[in-house]
C-alpha positions in Angstrom: 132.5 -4.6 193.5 135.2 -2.0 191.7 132.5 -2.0 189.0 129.7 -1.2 191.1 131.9 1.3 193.4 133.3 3.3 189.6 129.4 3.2 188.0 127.9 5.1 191.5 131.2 8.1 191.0 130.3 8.2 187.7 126.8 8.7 188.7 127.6 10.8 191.0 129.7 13.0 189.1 127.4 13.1 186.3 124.8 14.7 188.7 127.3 17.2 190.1 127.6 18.2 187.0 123.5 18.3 186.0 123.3 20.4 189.0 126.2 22.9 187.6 124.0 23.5 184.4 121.2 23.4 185.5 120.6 24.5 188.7 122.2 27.5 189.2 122.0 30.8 188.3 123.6 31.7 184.5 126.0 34.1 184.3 123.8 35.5 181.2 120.4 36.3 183.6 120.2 38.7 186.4 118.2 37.0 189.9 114.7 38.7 188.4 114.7 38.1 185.3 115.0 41.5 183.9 118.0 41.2 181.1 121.3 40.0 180.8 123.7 40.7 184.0 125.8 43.6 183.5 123.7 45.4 181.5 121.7 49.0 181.4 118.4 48.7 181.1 116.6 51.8 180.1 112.9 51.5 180.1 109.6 53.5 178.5 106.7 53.3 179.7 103.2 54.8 177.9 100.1 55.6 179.7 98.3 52.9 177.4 98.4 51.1 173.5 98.0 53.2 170.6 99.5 53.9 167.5 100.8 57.3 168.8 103.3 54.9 170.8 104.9 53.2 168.1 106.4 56.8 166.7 107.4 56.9 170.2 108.8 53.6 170.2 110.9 53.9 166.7 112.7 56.7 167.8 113.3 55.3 170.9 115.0 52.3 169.0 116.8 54.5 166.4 118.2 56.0 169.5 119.7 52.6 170.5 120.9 52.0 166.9 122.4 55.0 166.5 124.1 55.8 169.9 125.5 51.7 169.9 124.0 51.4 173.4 123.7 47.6 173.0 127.9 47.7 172.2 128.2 49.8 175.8 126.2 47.4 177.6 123.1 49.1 177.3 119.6 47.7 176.2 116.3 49.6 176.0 112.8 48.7 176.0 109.8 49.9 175.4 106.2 49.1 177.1 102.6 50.0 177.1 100.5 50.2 180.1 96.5 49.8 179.8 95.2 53.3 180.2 94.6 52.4 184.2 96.5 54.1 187.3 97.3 50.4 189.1 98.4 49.2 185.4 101.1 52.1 185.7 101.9 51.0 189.0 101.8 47.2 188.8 104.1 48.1 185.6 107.0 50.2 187.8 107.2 47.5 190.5 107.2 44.8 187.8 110.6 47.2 186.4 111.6 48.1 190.0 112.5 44.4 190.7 115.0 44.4 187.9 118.3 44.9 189.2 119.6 46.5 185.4 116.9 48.9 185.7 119.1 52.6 185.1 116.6 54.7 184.0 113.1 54.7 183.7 110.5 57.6 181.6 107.2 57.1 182.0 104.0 58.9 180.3 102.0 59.6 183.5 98.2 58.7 183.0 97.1 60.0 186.6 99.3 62.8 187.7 97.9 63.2 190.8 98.4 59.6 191.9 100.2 59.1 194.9 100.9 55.5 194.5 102.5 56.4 191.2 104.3 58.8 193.1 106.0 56.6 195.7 106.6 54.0 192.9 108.8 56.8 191.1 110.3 57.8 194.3 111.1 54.5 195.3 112.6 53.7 191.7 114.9 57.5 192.3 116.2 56.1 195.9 117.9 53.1 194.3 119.7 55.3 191.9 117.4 55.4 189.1 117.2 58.4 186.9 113.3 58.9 185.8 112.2 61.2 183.8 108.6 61.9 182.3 107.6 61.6 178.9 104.3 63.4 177.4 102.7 63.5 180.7 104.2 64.7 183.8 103.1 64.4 187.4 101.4 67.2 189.0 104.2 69.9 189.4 102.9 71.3 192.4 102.1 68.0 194.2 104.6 65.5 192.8 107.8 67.1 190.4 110.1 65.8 192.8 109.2 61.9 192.0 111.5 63.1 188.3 114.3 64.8 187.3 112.7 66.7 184.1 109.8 66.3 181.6 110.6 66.3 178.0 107.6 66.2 175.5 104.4 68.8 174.4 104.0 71.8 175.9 100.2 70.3 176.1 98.1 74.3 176.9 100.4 75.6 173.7 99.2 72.8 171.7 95.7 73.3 172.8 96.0 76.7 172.1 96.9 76.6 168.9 94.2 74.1 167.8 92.0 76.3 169.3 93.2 79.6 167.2 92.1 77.2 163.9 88.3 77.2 165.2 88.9 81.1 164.3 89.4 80.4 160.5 86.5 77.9 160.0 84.4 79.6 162.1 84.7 83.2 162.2 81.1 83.9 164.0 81.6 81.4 166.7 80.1 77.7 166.9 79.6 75.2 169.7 82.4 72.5 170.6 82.2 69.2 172.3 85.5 67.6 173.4 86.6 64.2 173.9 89.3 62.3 175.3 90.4 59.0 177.0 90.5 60.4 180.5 89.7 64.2 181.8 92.0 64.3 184.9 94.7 63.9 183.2 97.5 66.4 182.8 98.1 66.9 179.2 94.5 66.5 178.4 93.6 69.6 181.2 96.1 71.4 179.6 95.1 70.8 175.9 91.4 71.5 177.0 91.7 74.3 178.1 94.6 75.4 175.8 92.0 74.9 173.7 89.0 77.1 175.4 92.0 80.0 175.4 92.9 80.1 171.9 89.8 79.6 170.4 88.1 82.7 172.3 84.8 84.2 173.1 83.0 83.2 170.0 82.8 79.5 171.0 81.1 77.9 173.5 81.4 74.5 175.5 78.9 71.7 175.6 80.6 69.0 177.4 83.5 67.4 177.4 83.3 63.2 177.7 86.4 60.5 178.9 86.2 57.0 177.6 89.0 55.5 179.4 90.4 54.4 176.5 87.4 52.2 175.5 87.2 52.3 171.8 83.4 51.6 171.7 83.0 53.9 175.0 84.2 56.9 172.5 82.5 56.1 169.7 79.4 56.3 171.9 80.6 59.7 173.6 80.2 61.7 170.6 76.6 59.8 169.7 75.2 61.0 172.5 77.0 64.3 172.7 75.4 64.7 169.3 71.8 63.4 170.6 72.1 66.0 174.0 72.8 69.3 172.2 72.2 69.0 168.7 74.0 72.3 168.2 76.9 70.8 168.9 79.0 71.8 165.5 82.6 71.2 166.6 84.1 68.3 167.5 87.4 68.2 169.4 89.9 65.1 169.7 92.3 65.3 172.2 93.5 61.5 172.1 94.7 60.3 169.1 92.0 57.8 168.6 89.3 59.7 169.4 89.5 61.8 166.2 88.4 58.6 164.3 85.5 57.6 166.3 84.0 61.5 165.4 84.9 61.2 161.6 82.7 57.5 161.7 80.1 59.1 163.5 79.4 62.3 161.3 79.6 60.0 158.2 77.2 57.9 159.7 75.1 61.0 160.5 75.7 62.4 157.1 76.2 65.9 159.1 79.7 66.8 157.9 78.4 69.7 155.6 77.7 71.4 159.2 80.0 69.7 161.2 84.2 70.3 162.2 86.3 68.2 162.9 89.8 69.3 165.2 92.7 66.7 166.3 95.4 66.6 168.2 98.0 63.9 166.6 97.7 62.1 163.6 96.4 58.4 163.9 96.5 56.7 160.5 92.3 56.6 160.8 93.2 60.5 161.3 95.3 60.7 158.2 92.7 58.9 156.1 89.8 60.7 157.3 91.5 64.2 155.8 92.8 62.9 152.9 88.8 62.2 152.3 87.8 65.5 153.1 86.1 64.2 156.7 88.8 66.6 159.1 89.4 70.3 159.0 93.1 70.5 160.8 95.7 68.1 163.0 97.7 69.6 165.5 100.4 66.8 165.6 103.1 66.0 168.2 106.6 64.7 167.3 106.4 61.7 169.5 109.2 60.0 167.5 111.2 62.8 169.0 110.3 62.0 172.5 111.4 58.4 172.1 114.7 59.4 170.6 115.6 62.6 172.8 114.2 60.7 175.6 116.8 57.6 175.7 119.9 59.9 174.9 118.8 62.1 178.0 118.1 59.0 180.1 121.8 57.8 179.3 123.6 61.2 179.7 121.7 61.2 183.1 123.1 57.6 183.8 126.4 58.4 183.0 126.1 62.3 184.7 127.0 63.7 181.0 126.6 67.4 181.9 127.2 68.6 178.4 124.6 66.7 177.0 122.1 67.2 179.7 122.7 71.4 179.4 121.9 71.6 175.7 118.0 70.2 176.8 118.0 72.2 180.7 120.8 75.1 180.3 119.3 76.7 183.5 118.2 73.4 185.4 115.9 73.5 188.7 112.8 72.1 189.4 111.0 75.5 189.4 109.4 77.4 187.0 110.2 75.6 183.3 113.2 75.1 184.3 112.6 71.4 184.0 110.7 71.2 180.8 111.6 70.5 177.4 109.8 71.4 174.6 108.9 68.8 171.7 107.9 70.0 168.2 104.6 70.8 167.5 102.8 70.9 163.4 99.4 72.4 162.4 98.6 69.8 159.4 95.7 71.1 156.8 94.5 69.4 154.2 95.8 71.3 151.2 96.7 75.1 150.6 92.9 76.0 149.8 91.9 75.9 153.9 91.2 79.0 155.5 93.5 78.1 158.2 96.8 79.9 157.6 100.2 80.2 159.0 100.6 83.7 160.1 98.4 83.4 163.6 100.7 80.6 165.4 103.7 80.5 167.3 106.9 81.3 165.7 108.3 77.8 166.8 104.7 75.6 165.5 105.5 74.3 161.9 102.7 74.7 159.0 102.5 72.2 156.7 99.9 70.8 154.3 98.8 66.9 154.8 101.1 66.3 151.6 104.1 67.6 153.3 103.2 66.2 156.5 103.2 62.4 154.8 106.1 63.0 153.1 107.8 64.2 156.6 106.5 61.0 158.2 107.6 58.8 155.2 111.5 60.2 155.6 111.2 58.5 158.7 109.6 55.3 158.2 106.6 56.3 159.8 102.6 56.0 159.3 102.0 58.6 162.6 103.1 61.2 164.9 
């Protein structure tokens, strides 16, 4: 009976114990899962996948190597969305149920939508500091959903692609321009950034959205091709949309009458001018944005006020006030293109596709 009575406490205890292990909480997991408790979680969020993103994303993580954010309690990750407005949004709640969210940047793909808008608004009221990255909300509707944008000044960088039409094209031509989705804010402002600086010369044909469908922009420039035959520009304003025009007129065999202009530098991209298939790159520094973006997000956290007045020395949310500008670089192929330096802006950095690789490969990188 003493037996039986000391085997059921020890059974007993051993499933007190079980209990302990097993079915509580850790100390080492916050209630939804979102990281370790205690920590900082600073998150990135793109408007979709593409290579342009993982320039983003190493500077983003040099940022966290360099600054020792994970030795302060901090951790940062990065995430892609699936060029969709309810993938953005089903994205912030997923991050807005994390209690070690601290700070959240976000490239907007629909900056007019309001359900993005009440997300980011939502995210602010908890404390959150959220900024935007590469695309912003719509200023007028929605610039009080975050503190500041950092990234492209998107009409400038139109604008200056638009000025290289000038050099390989001096009497004019005919453009067609395509891009993963035509409502969006730094694609307006690239296109018609674009329509400014090349001039009166050029005309538009059309300009086509894929949604980020691969095959969906291949098929944009076929038939943009096939509709107006005079069509003897072609304009990428997404990174991978430059590739899709450089298969197509090698398909064609119509690249003795046909340019090719790109904004950012897809390794397809790179390729394609190293072959002679693309006249001129005008490349983003989204490696910048990743790296600038994190050390803002944690001087925001931690209301570091130097920091934060070396990017917004005359903060508001009026005017640019709230913008920061990202570097910008007008890539040729070599020093025999008509393109030249003298006609950009003082801050936009020439550079011949040699210098531009060796640029990327100082970094570690394969885009920008």
């Amino acid at each position: 009976m003493i037996r039986l009575r000391q085997a059921t406490m020890l059974l007993t205890l051993a499933s007190l114990l079980l209990l302990v292990t097993t079915g509580c909480p850790s100390k080492g997991s916050s209630e939804s899962g979102g990281g370790t408790a205690g920590t900082k979680r600073i998150v990135i969020l793109t408007n979709g996948d593409d290579p342009f993103w993982d320039a983003c994303e190493a500077g983003a993580m040099k940022a966290e190597t360099e600054l020792e954010l994970k030795k302060q309690g901090y951790s940062v990750t990065f995430d892609r969305a699936d060029f969709t407005d309810k993938g953005q949004v089903d994205k912030i709640k997923q991050y807005g149920l994390q209690k070690d969210l601290v700070a959240f940047g976000i490239s907007v793909y629909n900056p007019d939508s309001p359900a993005v808008a009440n997300e980011l608004r939502a995210l602010q009221k908890r404390g959150v500091k959220v900024i935007t990255i590469d695309g912003d909300m719509n200023r007028e509707k929605y610039r009080d959903t975050r503190y500041a944008y950092l990234g492209t000044d998107n009409i400038i960088a139109g604008e200056e692609l638009g000025k290289t039409a000038q050099f390989l094209l001096p009497d004019g031509g005919n453009f067609a321009m395509f891009v993963g989705n035509t409502g969006s804010a730094n694609a307006i402002a690239r296109m018609s950034g674009f329509v400014t600086g090349a001039g009166e010369k050029f005309k538009e044909i059309e300009r086509l959205e894929d949604r980020g469908d691969r095959a969906t922009a291949r098929k944009n420039v076929q038939d943009a091709l096939d509709r107006h035959p005079e069509t003897n520009m072609l304009v990428g304003i997404w990174a991978y949309n430059t590739p899709q025009q450089i298969a197509v007129v090698k398909d064609r065999k119509i690249r003795d009458k046909t340019k090719i202009f790109c904004i950012d530098a897809a390794p397809a991209s790179i390729a394609g001018m190293k072959e002679g298939n693309l006249d001129v790159m005008v490349v983003q520094n989204p490696y910048q944005m990743g790296h600038i973006g994190v050390r803002l997000m944690k001087a925001l956290v931690e209301d570091d006020q130097e920091f934060i007045k070396t990017m917004y020395p005359s903060y508001s949310q009026d005017g640019e006030n709230d913008l920061y500008r990202t570097e910008l670089r007008v890539v040729v192929p070599d020093a025999s293109s008509p393109i030249k330096a003298d006609k950009f802006e003082k801050e936009t950095v020439f550079m011949t596709l040699e210098e531009f690789e060796a640029w990327l490969k100082e970094r570690g990188l394969t885009t920008s």
